[in-house]
ZAMARGU-4260 file (C-alpha; in steps of 0.2 Angstrom, whole numbers, plus 5000, padded with zeros to 4 digits):
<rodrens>
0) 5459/5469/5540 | 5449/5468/5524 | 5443/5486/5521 | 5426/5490/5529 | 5427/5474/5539
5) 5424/5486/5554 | 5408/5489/5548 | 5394/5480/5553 | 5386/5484/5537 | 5400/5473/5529
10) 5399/5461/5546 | 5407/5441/5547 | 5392/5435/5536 | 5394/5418/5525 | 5402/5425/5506
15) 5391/5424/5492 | 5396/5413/5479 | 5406/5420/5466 | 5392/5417/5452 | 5387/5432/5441
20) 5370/5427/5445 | 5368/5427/5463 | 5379/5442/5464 | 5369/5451/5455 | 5352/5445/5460
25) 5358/5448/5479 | 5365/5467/5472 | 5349/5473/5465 | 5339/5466/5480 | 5350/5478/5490
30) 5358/5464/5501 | 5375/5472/5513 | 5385/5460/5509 | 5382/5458/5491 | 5387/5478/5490
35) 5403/5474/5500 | 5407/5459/5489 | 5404/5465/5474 | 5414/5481/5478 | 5430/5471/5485
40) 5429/5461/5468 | 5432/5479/5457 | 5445/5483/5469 | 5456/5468/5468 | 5470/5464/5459
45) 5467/5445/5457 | 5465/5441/5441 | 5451/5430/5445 | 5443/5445/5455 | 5444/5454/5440
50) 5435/5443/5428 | 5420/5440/5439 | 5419/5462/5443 | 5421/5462/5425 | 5407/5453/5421
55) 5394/5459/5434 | 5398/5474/5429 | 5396/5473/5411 | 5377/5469/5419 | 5375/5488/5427
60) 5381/5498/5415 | 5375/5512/5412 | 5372/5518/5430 | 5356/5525/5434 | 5353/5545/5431
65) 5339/5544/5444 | 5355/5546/5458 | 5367/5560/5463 | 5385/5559/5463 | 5394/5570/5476
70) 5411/5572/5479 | 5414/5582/5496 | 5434/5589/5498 | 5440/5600/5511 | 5457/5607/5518
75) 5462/5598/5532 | 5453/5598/5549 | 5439/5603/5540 | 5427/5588/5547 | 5423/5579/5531
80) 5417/5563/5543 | 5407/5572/5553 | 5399/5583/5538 | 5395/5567/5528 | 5388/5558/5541
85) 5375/5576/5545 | 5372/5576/5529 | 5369/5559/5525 | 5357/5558/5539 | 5348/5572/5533
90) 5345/5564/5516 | 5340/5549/5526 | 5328/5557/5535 | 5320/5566/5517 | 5317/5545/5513
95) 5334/5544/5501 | 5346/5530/5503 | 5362/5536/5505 | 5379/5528/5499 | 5396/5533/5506
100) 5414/5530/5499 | 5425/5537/5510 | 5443/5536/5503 | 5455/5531/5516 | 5475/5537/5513
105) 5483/5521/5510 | 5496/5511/5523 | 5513/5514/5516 | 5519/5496/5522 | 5503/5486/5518
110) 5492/5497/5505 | 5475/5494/5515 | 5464/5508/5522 | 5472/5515/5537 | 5452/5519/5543
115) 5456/5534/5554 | 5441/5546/5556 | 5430/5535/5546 | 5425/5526/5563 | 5417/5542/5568
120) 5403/5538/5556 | 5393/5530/5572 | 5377/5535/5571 | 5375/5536/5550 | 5382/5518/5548
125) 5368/5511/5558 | 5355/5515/5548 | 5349/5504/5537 | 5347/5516/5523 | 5365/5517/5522
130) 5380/5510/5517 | 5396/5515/5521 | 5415/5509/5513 | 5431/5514/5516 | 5442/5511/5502
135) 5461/5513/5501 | 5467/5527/5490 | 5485/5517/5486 | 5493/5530/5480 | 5480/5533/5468
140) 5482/5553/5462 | 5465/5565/5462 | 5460/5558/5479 | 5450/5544/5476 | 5454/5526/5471
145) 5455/5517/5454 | 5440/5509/5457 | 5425/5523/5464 | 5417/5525/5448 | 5412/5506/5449
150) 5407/5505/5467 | 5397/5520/5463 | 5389/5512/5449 | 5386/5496/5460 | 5378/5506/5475
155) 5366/5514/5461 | 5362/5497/5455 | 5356/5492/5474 | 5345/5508/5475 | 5354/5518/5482
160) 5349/5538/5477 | 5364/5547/5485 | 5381/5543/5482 | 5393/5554/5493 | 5410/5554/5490
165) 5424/5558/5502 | 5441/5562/5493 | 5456/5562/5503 | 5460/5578/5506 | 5463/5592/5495
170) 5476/5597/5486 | 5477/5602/5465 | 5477/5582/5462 | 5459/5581/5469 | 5449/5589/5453
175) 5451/5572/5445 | 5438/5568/5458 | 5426/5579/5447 | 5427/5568/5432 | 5417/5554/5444
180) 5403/5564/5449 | 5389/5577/5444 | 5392/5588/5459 | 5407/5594/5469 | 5408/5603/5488
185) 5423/5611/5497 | 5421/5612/5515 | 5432/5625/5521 | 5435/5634/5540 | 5431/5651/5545
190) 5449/5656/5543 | 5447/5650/5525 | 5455/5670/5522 | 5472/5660/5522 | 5466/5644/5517
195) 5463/5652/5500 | 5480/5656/5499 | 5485/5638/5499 | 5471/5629/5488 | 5475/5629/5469
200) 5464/5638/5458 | 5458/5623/5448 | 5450/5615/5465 | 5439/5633/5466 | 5436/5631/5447
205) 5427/5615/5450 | 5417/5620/5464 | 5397/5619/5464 | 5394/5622/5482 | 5403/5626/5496
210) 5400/5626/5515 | 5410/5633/5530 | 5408/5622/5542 | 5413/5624/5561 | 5404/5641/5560
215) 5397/5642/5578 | 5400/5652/5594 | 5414/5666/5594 | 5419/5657/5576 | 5403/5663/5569
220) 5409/5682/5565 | 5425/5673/5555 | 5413/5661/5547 | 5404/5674/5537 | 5419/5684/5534
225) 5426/5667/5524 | 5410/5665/5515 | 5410/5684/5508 | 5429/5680/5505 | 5423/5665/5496
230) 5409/5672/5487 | 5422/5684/5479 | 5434/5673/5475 | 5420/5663/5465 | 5413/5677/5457
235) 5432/5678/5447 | 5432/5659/5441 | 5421/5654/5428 | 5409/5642/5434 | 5409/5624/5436
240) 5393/5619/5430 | 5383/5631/5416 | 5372/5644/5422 | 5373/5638/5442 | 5382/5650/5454
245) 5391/5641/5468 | 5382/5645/5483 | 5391/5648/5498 | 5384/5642/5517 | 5392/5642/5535
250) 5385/5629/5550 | 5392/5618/5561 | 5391/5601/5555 | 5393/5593/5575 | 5378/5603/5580
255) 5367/5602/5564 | 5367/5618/5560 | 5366/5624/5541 | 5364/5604/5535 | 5347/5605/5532
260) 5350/5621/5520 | 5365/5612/5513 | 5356/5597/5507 | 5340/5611/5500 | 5356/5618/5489
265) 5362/5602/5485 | 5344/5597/5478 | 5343/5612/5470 | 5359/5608/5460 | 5351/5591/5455
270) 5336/5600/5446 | 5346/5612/5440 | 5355/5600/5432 | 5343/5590/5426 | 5332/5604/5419
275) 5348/5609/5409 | 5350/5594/5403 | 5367/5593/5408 | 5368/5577/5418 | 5366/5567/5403
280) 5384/5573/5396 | 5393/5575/5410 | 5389/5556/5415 | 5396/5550/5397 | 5412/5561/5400
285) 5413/5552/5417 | 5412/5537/5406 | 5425/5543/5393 | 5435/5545/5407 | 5434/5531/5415
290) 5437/5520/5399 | 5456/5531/5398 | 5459/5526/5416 | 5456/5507/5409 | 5465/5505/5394
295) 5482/5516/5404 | 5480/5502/5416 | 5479/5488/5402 | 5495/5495/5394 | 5505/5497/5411
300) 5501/5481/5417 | 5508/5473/5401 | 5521/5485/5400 | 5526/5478/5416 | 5524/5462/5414
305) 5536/5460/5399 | 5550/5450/5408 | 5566/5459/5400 | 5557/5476/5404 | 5562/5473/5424
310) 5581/5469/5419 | 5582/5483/5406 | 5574/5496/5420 | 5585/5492/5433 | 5601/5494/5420
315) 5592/5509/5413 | 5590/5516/5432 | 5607/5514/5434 | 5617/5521/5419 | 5603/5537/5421
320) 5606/5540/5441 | 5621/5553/5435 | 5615/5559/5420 | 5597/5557/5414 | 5598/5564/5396
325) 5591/5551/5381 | 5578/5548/5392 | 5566/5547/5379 | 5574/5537/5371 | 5576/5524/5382
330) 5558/5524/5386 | 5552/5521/5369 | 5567/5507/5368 | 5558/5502/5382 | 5541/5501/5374
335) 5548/5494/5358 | 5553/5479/5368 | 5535/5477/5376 | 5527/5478/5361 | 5518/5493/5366
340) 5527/5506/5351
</rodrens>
């Protein structure tokens, strides 16, 4: 199943014709199924794919900095589906058109989306001020996939003014999210006490906002204890963004509660900054970044590709499987014969 098939946003309609053009044209226009399209195209590996994603691109860039980039991480069980999907109806109902990536772990056998909680998006993905696309991780490192910064610029070019982000879980890999967008929010629990003990330090250091969600009923008490836990653990990190401190909010993201001021903080952080003028450079450094990220894949690809690099890894593989010193040298051997040193 082709990721987001299960939509209805991305639904069994006729596929556009693979013309620059008319993809773009249907892009800016907003059309479903040109999003989905267009997006599939930067995810592909067909060569084809790539030269047509390539040049549509090449149209849209650089990405509006009229929208808002979120990435929103959490431990697990925090209810990341179920806090973008309040969230995004809150932003909906404020008149914003609201983007959702929603970064599926990856099939081990097949590489697609395995989809999992990203069904309980029911109510947000029927709005037609949204737009919602899981995309497979495969394997990719920092909790998203290799090609979110593009199908964040190509939701921006079809108007949309929200982007939220959901990473795959959190873990030290997931800062990289924070080079792809302008904001980034931790959900935590109300035991969070001992969650803190198992989040690395550089996922706090990136924080802007944070929200403890499932704070309701007899959880409430444990909920605010977190936030004044978190609040300190903040106060020691130097901030993420200049002259902003990380709010800290508790709710209940089934229920509603504490969306509503979640999405005040969040626009909050958007004029913030903006007044600061610092969303100008931090969307260039997503740019510098994602321009690394292209030319280590350009060179891995034809590292690869080089037909006697397979035979000499495999006999490489096997003289190293006992003792693996000269390593380094055989890599650069390696590279040598791909023409890459």
């Amino acid at each position: 199943m082709r990721p987001g098939k299960l939509w209805r946003h991305c639904s069994d309609r006729p596929r556009l014709p693979l013309t620059d053009n008319a993809l773009l044209a249907a892009l800016k226009r907003g059309e479903r199924t040109a999003i989905a399209r267009a997006i599939t195209l930067v995810e592909s590996a067909s060569p084809e794919h790539q030269r047509t994603a390539d040049a549509l691109l090449s149209q849209l860039m650089p990405g509006h900095q009229r929208s808002l980039r979120v990435a929103i991480t959490g431990v697990p069980g925090a209810g990341k589906s179920t806090f973008i999907e309040a969230l995004g109806l809150a932003l909906i109902a404020q008149g914003k058109k609201v983007g959702v990536l929603a970064i599926d772990p990856s099939s081990p056998l097949t590489g697609g989306a395995i989809l999992g909680d990203k069904t309980r998006m029911v109510a947000l993905s029927r709005s037609e001020n949204a737009f919602i696309r899981p995309s497979p991780s495969r394997g990719a490192l920092g909790g998203v996939t290799a090609g979110t910064l593009e199908a964040i610029w190509i939701l921006e070019a079809a108007g949309y003014d929200v982007i939220l982000v959901e990473t795959v879980g959190v873990g030290q890999s997931e800062i990289a999210a924070r080079a792809l967008v302008d904001c980034f929010a931790l959900l935590m629990l109300p035991n969070a006490g001992d969650d803190l003990q198992g989040i690395k330090r550089g996922i706090m250091e990136q924080t802007d906002l944070v929200f403890v969600n499932k704070a309701e009923g007899e959880n409430r008490t444990a909920a605010e204890r977190a936030r004044l836990e978190l609040l300190q653990a903040l106060a020691c990190l130097r901030p993420a963004t200049a002259e902003w401190t990380a709010p800290v909010l508790c709710g209940a993201a089934k229920t509603g509660d504490g969306i509503d001021d979640f999405a005040a903080a969040l626009w909050r952080f958007d004029a913030h900054i903006r007044a600061q003028n610092l969303l100008a450079p931090r969307r260039s450094e997503q740019m510098r970044q994602w321009l690394r990220e292209r030319v280590s894949h350009v060179l891995l690809e034809k590292f690869w590709a080089h037909p006697g690099v397979a035979t000499q890894f495999a006999d490489l593989a096997t003289r190293l499987s006992g003792a693996p010193g000269g390593i380094a040298q055989e890599i650069a051997a390696l590279l040598r014969l791909a023409g890459l040193s």
